[in-house]
KEFI-510779 format. One record per residue: residue number from 1; residue in three letters; y, x, z of N, C-alpha, C in turn. Coordinates in steps of 0.05 Angstrom, whole numbers, m for minus. Each point is the difference from the previous one (the first is absolute). Layout:
BEGIN
PT   resi   resn     n_c2     n_c1     n_c3    ca_c2    ca_c1    ca_c3     c_c2     c_c1     c_c3
PT    NUM    ALA        Y        X        Z        Y        X        Z        Y        X        Z
...
***
This chain:
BEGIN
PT   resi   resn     n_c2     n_c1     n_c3    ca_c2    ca_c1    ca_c3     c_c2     c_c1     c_c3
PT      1    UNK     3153    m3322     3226        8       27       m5       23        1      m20
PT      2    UNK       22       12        5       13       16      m26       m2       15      m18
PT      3    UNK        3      m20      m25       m9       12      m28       20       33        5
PT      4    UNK      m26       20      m20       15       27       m9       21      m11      m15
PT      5    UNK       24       16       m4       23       m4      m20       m9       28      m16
PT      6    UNK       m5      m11      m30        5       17      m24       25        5      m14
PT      7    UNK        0       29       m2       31       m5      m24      m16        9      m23
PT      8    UNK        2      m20      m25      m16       16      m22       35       11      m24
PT      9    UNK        7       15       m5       20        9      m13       m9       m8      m31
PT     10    UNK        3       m4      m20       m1       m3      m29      m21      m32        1
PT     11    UNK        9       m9       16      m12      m32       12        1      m22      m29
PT     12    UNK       19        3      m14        4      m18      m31      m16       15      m23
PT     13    UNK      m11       19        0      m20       24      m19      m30      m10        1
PT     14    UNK       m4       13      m22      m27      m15        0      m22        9       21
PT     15    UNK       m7       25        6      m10        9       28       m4      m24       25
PT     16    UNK       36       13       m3       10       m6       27       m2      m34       m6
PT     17    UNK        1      m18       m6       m2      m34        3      m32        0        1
PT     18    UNK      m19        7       m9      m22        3        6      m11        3       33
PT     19    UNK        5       20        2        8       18       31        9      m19       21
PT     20    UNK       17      m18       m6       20      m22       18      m20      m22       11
PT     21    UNK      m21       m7      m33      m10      m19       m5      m31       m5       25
PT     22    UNK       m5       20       m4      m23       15        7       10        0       39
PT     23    UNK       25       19        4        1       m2       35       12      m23        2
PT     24    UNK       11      m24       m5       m2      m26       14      m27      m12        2
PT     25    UNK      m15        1      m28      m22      m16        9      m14       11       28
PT     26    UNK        6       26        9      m15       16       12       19       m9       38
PT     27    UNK       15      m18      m10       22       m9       18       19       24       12
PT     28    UNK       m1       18      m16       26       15       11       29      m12      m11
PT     29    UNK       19       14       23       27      m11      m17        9       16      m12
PT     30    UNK       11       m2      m22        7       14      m14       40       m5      m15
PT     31    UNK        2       29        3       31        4       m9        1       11      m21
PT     32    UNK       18       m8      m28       m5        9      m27       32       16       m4
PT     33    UNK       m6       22      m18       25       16      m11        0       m3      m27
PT     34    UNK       20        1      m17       m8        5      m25       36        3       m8
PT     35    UNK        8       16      m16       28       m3      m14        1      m15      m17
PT     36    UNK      m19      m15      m23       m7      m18      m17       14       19      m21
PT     37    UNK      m11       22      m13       20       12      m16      m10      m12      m31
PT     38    UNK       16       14      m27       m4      m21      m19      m18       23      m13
PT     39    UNK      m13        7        3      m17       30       m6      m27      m20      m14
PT     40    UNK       m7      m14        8       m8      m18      m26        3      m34       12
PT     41    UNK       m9      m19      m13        5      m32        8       10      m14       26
PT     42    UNK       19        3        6        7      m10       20      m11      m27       16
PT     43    UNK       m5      m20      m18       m9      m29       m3      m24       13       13
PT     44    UNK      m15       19      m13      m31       m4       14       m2        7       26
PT     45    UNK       27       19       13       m4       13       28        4      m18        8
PT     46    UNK       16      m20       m9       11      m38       23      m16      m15       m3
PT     47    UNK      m24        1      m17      m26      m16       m4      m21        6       20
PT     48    UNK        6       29       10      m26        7       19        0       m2       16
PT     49    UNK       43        4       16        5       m8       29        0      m30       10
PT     50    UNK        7       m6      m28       m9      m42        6      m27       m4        5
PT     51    UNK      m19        9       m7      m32        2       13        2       13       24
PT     52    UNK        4       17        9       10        7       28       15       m9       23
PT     53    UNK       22      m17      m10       15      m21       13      m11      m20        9
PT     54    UNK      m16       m4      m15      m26      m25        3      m10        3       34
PT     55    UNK        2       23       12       m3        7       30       22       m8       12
PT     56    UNK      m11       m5       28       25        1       20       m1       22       25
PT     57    UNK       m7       26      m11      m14       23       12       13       17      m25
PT     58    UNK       14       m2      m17        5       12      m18       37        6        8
PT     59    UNK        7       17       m3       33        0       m8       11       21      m16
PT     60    UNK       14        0      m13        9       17      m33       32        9        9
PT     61    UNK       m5       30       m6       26       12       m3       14       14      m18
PT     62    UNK       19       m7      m15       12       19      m24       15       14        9
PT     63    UNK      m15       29        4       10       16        6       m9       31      m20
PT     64    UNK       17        7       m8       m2       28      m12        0       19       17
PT     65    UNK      m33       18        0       m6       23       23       31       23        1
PT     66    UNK        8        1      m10       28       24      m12       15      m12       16
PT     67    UNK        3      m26        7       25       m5       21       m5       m2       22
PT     68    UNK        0       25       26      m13        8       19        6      m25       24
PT     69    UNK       31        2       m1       14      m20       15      m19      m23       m3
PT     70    UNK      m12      m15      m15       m8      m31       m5      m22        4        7
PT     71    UNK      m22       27       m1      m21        7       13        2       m4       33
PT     72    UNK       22       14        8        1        4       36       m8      m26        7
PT     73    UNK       19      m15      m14       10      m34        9      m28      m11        5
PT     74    UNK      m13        3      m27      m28       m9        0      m13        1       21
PT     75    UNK       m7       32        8      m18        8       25        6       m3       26
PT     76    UNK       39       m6        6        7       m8       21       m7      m37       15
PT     77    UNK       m3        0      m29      m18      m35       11      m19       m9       m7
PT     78    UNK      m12       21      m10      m36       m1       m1      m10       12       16
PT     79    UNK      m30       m5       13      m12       21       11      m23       m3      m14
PT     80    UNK       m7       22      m21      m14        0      m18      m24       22       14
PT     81    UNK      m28       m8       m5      m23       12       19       m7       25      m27
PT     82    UNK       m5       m8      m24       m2       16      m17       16      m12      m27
PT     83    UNK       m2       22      m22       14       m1      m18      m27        7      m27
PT     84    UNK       10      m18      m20       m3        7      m24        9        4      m12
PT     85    UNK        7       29      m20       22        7      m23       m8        0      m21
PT     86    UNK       m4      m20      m20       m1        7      m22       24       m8      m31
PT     87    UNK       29        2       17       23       m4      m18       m1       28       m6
PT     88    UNK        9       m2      m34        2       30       m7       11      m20      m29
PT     89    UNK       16       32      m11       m5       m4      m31      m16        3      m16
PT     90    UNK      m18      m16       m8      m23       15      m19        7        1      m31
PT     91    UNK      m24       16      m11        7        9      m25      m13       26       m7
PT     92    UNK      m17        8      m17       m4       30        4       14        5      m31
PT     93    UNK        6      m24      m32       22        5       m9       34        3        0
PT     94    UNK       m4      m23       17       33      m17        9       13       28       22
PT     95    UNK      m22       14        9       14       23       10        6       26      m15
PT     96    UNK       m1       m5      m21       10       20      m23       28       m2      m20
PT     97    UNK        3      m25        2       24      m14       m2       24      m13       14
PT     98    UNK      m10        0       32       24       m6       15      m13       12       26
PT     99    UNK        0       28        3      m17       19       21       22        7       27
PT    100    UNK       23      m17       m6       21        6       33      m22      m28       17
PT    101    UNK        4      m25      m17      m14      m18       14      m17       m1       18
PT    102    UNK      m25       25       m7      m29        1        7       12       16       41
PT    103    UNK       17       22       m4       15       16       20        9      m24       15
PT    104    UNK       17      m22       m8       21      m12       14      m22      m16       18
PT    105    UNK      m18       m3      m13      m22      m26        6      m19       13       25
PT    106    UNK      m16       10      m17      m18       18       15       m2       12       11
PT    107    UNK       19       20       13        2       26       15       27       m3       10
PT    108    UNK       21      m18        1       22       m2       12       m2      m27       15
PT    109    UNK       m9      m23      m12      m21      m15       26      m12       m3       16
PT    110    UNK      m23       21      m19      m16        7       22        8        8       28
PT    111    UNK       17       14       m8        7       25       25       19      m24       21
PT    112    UNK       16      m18      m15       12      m16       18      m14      m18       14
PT    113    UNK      m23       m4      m15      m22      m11       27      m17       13       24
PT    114    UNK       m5       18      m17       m8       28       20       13        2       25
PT    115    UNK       27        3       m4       26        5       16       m3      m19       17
PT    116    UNK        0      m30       m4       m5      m17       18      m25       m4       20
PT    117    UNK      m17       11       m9      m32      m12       m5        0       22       30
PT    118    UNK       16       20        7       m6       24       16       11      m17       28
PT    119    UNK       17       m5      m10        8      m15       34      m12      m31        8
PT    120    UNK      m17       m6      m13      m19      m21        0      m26        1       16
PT    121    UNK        5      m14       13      m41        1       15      m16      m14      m19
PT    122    UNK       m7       12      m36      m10      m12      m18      m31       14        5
PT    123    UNK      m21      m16       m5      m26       10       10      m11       15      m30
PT    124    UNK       13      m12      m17      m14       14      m26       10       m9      m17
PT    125    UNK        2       22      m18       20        3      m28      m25       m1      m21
PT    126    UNK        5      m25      m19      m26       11      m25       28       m3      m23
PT    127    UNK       m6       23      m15       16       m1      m25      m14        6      m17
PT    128    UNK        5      m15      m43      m17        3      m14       17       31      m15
PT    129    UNK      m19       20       m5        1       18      m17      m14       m1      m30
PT    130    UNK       m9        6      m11      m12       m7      m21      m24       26      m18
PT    131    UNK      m16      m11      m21      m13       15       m5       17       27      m19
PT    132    UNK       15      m15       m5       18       20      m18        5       31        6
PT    133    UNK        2       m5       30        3       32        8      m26       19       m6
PT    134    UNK      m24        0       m7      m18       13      m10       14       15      m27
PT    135    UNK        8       m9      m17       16       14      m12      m17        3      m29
PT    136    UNK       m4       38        0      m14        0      m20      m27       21       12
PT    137    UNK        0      m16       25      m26       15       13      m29      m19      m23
PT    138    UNK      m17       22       m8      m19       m5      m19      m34       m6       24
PT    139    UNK       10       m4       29      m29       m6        7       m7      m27        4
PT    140    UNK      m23      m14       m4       m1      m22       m3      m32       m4       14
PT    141    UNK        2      m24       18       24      m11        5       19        2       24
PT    142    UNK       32       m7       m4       15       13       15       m9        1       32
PT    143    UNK        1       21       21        4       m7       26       26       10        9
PT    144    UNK       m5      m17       26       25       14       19        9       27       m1
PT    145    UNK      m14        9        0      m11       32       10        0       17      m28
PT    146    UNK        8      m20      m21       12       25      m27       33       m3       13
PT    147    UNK        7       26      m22       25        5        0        9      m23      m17
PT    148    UNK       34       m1       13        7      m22      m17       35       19       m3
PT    149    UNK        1       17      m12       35       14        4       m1       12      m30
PT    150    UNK      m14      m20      m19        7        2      m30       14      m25      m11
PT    151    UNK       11      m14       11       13      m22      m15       14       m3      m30
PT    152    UNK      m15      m16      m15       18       m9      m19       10      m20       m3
PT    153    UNK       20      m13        9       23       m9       m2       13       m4       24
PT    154    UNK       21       m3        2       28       m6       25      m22      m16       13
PT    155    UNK       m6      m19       m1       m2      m28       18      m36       13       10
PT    156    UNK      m14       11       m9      m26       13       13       24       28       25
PT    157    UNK       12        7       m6        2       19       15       33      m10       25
PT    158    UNK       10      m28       m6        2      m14       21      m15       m5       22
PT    159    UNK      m25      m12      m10      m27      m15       17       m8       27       15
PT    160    UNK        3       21       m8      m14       31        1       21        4       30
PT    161    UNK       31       m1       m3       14        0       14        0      m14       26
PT    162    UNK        0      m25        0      m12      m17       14      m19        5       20
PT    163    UNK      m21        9       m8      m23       12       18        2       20       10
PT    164    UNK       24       22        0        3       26       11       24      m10       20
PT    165    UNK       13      m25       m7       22      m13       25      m20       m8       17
PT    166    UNK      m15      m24       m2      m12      m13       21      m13       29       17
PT    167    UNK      m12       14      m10      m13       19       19       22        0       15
PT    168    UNK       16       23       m7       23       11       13        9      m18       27
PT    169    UNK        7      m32       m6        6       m7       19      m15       m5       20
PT    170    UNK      m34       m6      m17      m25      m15       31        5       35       18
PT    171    UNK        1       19      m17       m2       27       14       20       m1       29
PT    172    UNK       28       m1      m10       28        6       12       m5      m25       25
PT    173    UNK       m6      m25       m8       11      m32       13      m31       m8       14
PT    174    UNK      m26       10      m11      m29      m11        9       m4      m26       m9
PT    175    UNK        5       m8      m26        9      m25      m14      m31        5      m13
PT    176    UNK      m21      m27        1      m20        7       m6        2      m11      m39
PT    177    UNK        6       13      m20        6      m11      m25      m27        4      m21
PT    178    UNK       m2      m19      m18      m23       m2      m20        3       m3      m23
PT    179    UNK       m1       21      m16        4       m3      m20      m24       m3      m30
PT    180    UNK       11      m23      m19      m18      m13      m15       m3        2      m30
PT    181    UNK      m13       22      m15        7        6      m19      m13      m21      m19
PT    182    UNK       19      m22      m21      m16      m28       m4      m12       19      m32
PT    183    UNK      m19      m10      m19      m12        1      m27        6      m25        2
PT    184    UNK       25       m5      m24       m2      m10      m26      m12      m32       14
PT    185    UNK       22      m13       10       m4      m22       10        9      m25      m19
PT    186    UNK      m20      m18       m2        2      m28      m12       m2      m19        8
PT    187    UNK        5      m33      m12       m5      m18        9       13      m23       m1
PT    188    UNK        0      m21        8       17      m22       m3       23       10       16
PT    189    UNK       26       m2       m9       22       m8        9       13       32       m5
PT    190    UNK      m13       12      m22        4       33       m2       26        6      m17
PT    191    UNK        6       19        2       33        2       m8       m6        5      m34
PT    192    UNK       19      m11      m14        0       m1      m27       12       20      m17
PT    193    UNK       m3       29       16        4       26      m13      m30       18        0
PT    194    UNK      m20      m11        6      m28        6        0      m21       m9      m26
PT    195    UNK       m4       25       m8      m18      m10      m21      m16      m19        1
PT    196    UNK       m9      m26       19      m16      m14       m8       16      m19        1
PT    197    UNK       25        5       13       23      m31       m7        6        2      m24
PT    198    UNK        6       28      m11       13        5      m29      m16      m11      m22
PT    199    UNK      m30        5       10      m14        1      m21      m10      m42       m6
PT    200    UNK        0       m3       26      m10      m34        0       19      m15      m10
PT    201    UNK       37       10        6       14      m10      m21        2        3      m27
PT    202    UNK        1       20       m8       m2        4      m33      m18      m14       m6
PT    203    UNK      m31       m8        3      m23       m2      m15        2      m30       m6
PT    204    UNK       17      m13       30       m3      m27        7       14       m8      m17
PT    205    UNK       35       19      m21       11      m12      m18       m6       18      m18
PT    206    UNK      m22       11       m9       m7        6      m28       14       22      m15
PT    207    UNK       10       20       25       19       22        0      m19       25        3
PT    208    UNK        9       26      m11      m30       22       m6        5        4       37
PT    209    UNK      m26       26       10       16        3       12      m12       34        8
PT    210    UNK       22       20       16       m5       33      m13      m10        5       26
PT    211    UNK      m24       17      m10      m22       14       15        5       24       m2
PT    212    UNK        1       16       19       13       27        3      m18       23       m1
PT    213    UNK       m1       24       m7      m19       18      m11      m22       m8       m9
PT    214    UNK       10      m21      m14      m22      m11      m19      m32      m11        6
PT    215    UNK       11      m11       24      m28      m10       15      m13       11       16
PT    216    UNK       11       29        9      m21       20       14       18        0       23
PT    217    UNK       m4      m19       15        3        3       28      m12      m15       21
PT    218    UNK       m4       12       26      m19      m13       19       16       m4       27
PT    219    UNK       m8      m22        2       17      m15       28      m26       m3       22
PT    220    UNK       16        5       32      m23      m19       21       19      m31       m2
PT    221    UNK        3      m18      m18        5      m23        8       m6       m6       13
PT    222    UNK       19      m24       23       m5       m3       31       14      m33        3
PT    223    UNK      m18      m10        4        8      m28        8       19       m4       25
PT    224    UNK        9      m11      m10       26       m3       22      m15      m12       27
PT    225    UNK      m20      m21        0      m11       m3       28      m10       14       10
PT    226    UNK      m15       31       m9       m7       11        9       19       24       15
PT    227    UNK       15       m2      m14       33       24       15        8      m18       17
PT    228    UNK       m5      m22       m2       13      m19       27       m8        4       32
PT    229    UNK      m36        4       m7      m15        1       18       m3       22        8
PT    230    UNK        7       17      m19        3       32       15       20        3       14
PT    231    UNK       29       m7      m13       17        8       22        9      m13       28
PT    232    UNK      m17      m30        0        3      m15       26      m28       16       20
PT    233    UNK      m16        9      m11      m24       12       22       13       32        7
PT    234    UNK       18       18      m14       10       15       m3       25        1       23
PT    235    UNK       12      m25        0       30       m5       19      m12        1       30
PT    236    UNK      m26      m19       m2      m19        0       21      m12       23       25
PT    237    UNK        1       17      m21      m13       23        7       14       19        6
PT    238    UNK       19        9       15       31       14       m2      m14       31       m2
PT    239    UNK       18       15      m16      m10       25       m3       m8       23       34
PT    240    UNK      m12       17        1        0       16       20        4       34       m7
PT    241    UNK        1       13       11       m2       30       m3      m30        0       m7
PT    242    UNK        0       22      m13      m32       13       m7       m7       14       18
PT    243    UNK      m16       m2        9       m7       29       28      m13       20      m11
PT    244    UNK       m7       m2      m30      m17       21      m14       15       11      m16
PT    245    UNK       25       m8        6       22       14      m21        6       35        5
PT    246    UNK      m10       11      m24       17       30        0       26        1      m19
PT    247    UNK       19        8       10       18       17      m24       m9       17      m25
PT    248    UNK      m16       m7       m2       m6       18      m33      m11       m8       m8
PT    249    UNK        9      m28      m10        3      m12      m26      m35      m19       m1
PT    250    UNK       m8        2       19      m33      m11       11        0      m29      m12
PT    251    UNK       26      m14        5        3      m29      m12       25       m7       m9
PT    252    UNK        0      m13      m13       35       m8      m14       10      m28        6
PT    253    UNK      m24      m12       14        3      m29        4        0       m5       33
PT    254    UNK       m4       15       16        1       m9       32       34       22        6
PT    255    UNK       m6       10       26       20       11       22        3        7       23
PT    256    UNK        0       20       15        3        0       19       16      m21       14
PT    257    UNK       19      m20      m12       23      m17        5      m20      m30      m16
PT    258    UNK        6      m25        8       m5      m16       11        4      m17      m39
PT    259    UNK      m10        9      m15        5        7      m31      m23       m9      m14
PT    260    UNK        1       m8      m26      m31      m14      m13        8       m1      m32
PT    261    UNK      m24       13      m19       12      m15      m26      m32       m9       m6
PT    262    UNK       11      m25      m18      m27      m10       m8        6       m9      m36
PT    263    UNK      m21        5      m12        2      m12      m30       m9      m29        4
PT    264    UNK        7      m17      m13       m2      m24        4       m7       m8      m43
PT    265    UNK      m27        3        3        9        3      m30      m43      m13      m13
PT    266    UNK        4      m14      m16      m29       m5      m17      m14       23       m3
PT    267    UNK      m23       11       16      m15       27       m9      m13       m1      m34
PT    268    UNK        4      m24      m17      m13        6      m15       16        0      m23
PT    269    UNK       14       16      m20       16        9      m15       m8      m13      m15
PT    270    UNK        8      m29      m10        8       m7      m33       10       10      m15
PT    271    UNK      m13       m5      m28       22       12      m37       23      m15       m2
PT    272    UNK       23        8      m11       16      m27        4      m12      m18      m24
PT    273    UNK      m15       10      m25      m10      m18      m16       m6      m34       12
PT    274    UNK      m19       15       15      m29      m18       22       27      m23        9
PT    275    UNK       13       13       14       25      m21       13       11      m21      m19
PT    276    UNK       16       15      m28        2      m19      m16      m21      m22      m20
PT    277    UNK      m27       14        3      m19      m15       m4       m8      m31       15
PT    278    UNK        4        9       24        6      m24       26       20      m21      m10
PT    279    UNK       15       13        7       33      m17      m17       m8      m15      m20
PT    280    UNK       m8       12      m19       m5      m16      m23      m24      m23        4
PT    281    UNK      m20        8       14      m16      m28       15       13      m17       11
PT    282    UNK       19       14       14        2      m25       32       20      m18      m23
PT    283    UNK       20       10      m20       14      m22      m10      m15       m6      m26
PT    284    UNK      m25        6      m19      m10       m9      m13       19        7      m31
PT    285    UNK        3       20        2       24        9      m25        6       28        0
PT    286    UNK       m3        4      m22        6       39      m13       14        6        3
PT    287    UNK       m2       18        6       32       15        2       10       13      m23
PT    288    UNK       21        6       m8       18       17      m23        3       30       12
PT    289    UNK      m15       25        3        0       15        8       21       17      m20
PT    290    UNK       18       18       16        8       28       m6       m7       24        1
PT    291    UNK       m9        9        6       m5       29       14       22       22      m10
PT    292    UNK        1       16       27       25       14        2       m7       19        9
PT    293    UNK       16       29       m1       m2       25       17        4       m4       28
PT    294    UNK       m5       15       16        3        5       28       29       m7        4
PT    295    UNK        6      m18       26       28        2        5        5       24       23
PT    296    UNK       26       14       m3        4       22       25        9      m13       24
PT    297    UNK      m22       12       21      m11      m12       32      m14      m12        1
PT    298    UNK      m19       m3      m30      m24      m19       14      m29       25        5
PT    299    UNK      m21      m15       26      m20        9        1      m14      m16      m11
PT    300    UNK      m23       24      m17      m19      m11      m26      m25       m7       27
PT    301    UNK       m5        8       20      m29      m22       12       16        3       32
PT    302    UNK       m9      m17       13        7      m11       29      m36       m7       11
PT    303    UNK      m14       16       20      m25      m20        7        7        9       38
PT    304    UNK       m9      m20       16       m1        4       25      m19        7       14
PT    305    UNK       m3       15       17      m20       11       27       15      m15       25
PT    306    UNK       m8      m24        5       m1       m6       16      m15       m2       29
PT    307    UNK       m6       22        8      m21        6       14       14        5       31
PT    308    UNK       23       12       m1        9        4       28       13      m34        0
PT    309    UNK        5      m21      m12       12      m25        5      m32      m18       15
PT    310    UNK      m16        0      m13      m21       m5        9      m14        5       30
PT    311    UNK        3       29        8       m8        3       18       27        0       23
PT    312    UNK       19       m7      m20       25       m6       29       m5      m29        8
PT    313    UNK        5      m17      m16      m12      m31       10      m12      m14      m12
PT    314    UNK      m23       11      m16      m29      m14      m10       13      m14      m25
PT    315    UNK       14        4       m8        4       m9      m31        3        4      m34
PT    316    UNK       m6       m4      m18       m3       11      m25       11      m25      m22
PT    317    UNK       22       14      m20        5      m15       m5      m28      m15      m32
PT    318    UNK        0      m21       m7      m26        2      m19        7      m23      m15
PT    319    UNK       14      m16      m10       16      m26       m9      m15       22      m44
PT    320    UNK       m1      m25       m6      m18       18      m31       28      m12      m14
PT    321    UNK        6       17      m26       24       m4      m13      m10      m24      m11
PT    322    UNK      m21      m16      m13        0      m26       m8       12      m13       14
PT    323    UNK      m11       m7       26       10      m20       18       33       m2        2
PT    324    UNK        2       28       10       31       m9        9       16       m4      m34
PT    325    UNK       m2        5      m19        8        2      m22       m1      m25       m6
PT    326    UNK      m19      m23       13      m16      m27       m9       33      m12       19
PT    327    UNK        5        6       28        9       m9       14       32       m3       m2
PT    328    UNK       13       23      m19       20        7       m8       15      m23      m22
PT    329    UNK      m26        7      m18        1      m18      m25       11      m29       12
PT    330    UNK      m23       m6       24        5      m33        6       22       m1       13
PT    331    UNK       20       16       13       23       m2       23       23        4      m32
PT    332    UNK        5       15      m18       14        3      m17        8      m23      m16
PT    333    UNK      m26      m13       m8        7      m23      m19        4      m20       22
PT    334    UNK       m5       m5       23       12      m19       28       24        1       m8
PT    335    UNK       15       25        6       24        1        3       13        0      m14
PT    336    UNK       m8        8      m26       27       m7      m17       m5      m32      m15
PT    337    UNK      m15      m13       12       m2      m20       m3       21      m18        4
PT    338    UNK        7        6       26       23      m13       18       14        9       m5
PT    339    UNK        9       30        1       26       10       m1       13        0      m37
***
């Protein structure tokens, strides 16, 4: 039989090389995007596609989603069965400080894949949205089915954007699209603008390190294997219309159109204390704490209802912050071992 062809887009990111890792073993073939931008370590995005290379079912493309032209090219000699998008700019600070980027990236890419993705016999679109768009909705814990049209910051109300395109087009094109709102994802090979990269470096060289509203905040921390395994049973499962769908507002997560959102997120809300408590186990050393005011765009708790992901394809994510924190620790000091 002929392997499915994957396109996973943000293929050098920490997600997305996960994601890669996960559909070869699964023997799909898989096609990688990534611009390799310098938005943080470059070295580590060429560290993850060299583990990926390691396939001969694997092939890597530097291509920036914004250059539509290098997209066509792509799809005119691929025949890609489904797609995974999870290139974006992230940042829910870094989009307060260079906020054309988050536009150029996010919602002007997007749309140039969109654009393509319509004249495609693609069976299913999964793209990651994120928890961020909840905003400063106060119910907990989040579902689909709260409002999410309070955003604070640019880059939550990108992801927000995002999910009002994909409809539009599964609506207009019958493009069955899925969208994946991640909590606060970790893990080995995790990007080193994330508090537990930030935090495992400083401690590791005896540098303080700043805790933001002064310790009062709550995360669904989410092991990266377990976002792995959601969004490959997720790609699996291609979205459909709701047949129980009304127009008034009945659900925020199905469609009369061929449409899906799912939280992909730890139902059980850690302190971030508890987290850095971990940390400080898994490497056997104190930390130099700061504590700080609230930064502007952050949400003070994140917890997931994962309940419509569950009963779409029997899965929950459940990975305990020790473990993966245990697992991080050991991939961290691996690597900068060598490097």
């Amino acid at each position: 039989m002929k392997k499915e062809k994957i396109l996973v887009t943000g293929s050098a990111g920490f997600i997305g090389m996960h994601v890669c890792k996960a559909l070869l073993n699964k023997k799909y073939e898989v096609v990688g995007l990534d611009n390799l931008n310098d938005y943080y370590d470059v070295d580590l995005k060429k560290s993850r596609l060299k583990e990926l290379k390691k396939s001969n079912f694997f092939n890597f493309y530097k291509i920036d989603l914004k250059d539509s032209k290098k997209l066509e090219k792509l799809f005119k000699t691929n025949n890609f069965n489904k797609i995974i998008h999870l290139a974006a700019q992230a940042g829910v600070r870094y989009s307060l400080i260079n906020p054309y980027s988050f536009v150029e990236s996010n919602i002007n890419g997007f749309l140039n894949l969109l654009e393509i993705v319509k004249n495609s016999e693609i069976e299913h679109l999964v793209y990651a949205s994120s928890s961020s768009v909840y905003g400063s909705n106060s119910l907990k814990p989040f579902s689909e089915d709260h409002n999410a049209d309070h955003s604070l910051s640019l880059y939550a109300a990108t992801k927000k954007a995002n999910e009002l395109m994909a409809h539009s087009y599964s609506h207009l094109f019958n493009i069955p699209m899925t969208g994946l709102r991640f909590f606060t994802v970790y893990g080995p090979w995790g990007r080193p603008d994330m508090a537990l990269f930030i935090f495992c470096n400083a401690i590791s060289n005896n540098l303080p390190i700043s805790i933001y509203n002064h310790g009062n905040m709550q995360r669904g921390f989410t092991y990266i294997d377990d976002v792995v395994q959601g969004v490959i049973k997720v790609l699996e499962k291609p979205a459909t219309p709701d047949s129980n769908f009304k127009g008034d507002n009945s659900s925020l997560a199905t469609s009369h159109a061929p449409y899906r959102i799912f939280n992909i997120g730890n139902s059980k809300s850690e302190n971030l204390m508890n987290y850095v408590f971990c940390l400080e186990k898994a490497l056997d050393k104190k930390a130099k704490k700061n504590f700080m005011d609230i930064q502007p765009g952050d949400v003070i708790s994140t917890q997931a209802d994962t309940t419509k992901l569950e009963e779409w394809v029997g899965f929950k994510p459940s990975t305990d912050i020790d473990t993966g924190i245990k697992e991080f620790v050991k991939w961290y000091k691996s690597y900068y071992e060598k490097n």
